[in-house]
N, C-alpha and C positions, 0 to 999 in steps of 0.2 A: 368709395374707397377712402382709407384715413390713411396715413403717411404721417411720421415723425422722422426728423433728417439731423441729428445732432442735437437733438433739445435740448435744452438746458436753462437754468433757473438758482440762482443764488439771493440766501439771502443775508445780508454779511458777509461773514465769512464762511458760512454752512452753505454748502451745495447739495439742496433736495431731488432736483432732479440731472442726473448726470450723462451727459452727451447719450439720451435715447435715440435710440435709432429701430424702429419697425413699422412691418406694415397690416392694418387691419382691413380682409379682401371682404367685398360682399360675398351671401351665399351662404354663410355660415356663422354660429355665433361664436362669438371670440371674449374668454374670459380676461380679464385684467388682475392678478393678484400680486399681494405683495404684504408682508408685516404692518402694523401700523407706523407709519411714519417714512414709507418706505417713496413716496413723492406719486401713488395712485392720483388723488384730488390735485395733486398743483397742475401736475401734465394734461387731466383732463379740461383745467380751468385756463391755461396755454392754449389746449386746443381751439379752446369757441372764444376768446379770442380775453377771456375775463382776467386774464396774467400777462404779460409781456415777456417771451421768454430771451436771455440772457445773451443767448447766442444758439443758432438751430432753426427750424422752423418746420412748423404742422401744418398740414392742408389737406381739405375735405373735399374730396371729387375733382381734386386738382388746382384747389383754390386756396390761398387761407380763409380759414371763417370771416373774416371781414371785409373779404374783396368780392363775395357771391353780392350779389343785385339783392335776391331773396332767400338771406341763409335759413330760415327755418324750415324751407321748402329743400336743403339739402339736410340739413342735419338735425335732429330733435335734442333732447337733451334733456336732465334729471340729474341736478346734484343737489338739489338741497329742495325738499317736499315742502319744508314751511314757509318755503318764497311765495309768499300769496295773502292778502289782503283777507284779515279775520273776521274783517265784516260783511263781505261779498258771498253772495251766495257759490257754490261753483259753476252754476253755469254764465252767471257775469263773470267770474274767473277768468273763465274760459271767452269771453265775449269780449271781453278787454283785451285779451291776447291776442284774438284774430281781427278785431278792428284796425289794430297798430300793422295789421301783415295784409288786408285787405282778403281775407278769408271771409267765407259765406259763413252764416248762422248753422246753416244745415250742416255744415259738418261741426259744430262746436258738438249738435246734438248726436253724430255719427260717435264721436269719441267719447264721451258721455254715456254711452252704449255699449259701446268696446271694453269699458275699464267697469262697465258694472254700477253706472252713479247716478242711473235713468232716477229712481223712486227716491234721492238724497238732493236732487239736482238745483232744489231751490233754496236747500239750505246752507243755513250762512258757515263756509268754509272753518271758524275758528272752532266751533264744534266737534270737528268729524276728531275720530281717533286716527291715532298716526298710521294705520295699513290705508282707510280712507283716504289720506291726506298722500300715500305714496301714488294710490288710483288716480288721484286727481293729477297730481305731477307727471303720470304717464301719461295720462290724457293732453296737458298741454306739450306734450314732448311728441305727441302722436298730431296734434293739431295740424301742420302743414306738408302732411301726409310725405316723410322725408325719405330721402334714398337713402341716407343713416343715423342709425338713433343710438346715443350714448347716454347711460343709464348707471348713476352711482349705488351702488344699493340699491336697489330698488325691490327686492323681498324682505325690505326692515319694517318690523311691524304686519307685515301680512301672515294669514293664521295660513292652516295647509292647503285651505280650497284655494284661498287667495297663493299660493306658492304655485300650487301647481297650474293655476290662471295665468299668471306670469311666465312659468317655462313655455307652455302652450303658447303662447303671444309672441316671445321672442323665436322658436322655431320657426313659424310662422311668417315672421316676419322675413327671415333669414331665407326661407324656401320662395318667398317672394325676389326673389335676389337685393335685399337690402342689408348695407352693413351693419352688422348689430355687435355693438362693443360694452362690456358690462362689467360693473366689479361686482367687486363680494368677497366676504371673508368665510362665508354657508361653501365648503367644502365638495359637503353632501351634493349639496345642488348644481354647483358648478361640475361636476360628475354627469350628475343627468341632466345638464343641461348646453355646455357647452361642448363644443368640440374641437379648439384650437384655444391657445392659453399662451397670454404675455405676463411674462412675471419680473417682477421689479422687488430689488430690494437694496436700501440704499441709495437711491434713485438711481441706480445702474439697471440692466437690461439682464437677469440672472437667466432665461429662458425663451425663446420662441418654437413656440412647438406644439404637434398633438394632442392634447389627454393620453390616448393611449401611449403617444412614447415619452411622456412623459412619466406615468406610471411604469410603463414597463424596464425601467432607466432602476427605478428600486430594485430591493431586494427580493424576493422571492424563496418562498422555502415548498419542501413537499412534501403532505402528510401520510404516511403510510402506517398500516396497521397491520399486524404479522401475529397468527400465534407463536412465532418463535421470535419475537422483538428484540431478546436480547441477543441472542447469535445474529439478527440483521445487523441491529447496530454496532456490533464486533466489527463486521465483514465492510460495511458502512463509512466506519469511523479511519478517518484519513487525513493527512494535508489537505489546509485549503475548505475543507469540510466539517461542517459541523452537525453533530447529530445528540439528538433532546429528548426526553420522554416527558409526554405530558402525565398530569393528574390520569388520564384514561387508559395507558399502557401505550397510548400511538407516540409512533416515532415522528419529530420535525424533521426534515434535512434539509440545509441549506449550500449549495455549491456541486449538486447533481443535479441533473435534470432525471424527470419521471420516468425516462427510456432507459435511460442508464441504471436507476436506480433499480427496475423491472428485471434488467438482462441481470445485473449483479444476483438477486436474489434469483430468479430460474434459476442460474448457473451453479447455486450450491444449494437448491433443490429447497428451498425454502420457500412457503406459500405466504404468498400476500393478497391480502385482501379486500386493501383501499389503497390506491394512488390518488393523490387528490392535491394540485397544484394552488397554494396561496398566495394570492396575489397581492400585492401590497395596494390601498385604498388610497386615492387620490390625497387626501388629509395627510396620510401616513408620507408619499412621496414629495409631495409639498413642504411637509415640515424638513423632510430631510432637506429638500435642496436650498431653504433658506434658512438653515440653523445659524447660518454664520451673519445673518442679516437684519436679526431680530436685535432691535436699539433698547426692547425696552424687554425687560426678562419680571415677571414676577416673581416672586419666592414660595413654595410649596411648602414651606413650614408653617405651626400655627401660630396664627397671631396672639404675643404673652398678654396674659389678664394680670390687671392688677390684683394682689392677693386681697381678699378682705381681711377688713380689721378684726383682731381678737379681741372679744370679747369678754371683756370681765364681771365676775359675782359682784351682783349690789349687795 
């Protein structure tokens, strides 16, 4: 289990991470997101003990990271894949790491194995491309076979077999009853991948919660499709309610539910055809709940070209 109890983290006079406070249970995997900048990486690097944090305190299975005898053997860890020696093959990599922790060889090769880098294993690290290079960091995060493993990124650079290698690994993990805490800014993934979700923005605590109620917290509309669409949307159209026709003649609606929408149309004898509930996408709820959190906003306009010079008759 991971616990944070008031973190905190200044630096100046900017406060990146601000009195967090939650808990990440084993048993399941638990997303971390947040905007960029939003104090993801300082709180993780508080945790294992790589920050000092300001006022507050983290601890891993009831410890802080620095006061276990043998923290690797409680906690793994993955925040930065190109921490590792360019001229080392990976499995000295890995043989250097478990020497320092009194880990056998045999499992250097166990993880090695798990991350897919058996036929790469003697080559020298500065080589590999960067989804390689996240393999090998999970590998050393995997090495002292931890009761919880925290993982920055960790499907950056990995192509789709390698994505979906890694949701597998973390489930996995997680049914094993080991805490497994992960960021990422892949949406998508964090969808099919976790199932409980801390969201930070500003370095405040903006969420603790589900996926599903997290998503379900959105908006929601219902798509119905009617040969008489425009007498529905008459009948439809109300306080509070909004109702839309797409490009295909189907109606949006938002601020009925599908039942009500049903019984309204039976009732003045109008056939529908498709009830079909839209759910709002993990991405889609996400953004809304941290619109206010985003520090750094890019601009959707295009970027001005300079004009070329005119050209004149010789």
């Amino acid at each position: 289990m991971i616990e944070l109890h008031g973190l905190t983290k200044r630096y100046g006079d900017k406060t990146v991470v601000d009195d967090l406070t939650f808990t990440v249970e084993p048993g399941v995997v638990t997303g971390f997101l947040g905007p960029n900048g939003a104090g993801k990486s300082t709180t993780m690097r508080m945790l294992v003990g790589l920050e000092a944090p300001d006022a507050g305190r983290a601890t891993v299975n009831g410890r802080p990271y620095t006061e276990h005898a043998a923290p690797v053997h409680e906690i793994g860890v993955l925040l930065d894949a190109g921490a590792r020696h360019p001229g080392r093959s990976a499995r000295d990599h890995l043989l250097a790491l478990a020497a320092t922790h009194r880990i056998p060889a045999s499992r250097v090769d166990e993880v090695i194995d798990v991350v897919g880098l058996t036929e790469v294993a003697g080559q020298r690290s500065g080589g590999f491309s960067l989804g390689m290079g996240q393999r090998l960091g999970i590998a050393g995060a995997l090495l002292g076979d931890p009761a919880a493993v925290v993982l920055d990124e960790p499907v950056n650079g990995l192509d789709p077999e390698g994505i979906r290698w890694i949701r597998d690994l973390l489930r996995g993990l997680a049914d094993e009853g080991r805490t497994v805490f992960v960021s990422s800014h892949l949406m998508s993934e964090m969808a099919l991948t976790a199932e409980h979700l801390v969201v930070v923005g500003r370095g405040r605590l903006v969420a603790d919660t589900s996926v599903a109620d997290l998503v379900a917290r959105s908006a929601t509309s219902v798509r119905v499709r009617s040969p008489r669409a425009h007498e529905l949307r008459s009948l439809l159209a109300q306080r509070d309610v909004v109702v839309t026709t797409g490009a295909d003649g189907a109606l949006e609606v938002t601020g009925l539910r599908m039942e009500e929408i049903g019984d309204r149309a039976a009732g003045a004898g109008l056939a529908v055809h498709e009830l079909t509930l839209q759910q709002a996408s993990l991405e889609e709820a996400y953004l809304e709940l941290t619109a206010d959190a985003v520090e750094y906003h890019g601009s959707t306009t295009r970027t001005p070209t300079t004009p070329a010079p005119e050209r004149t008759a010789a």
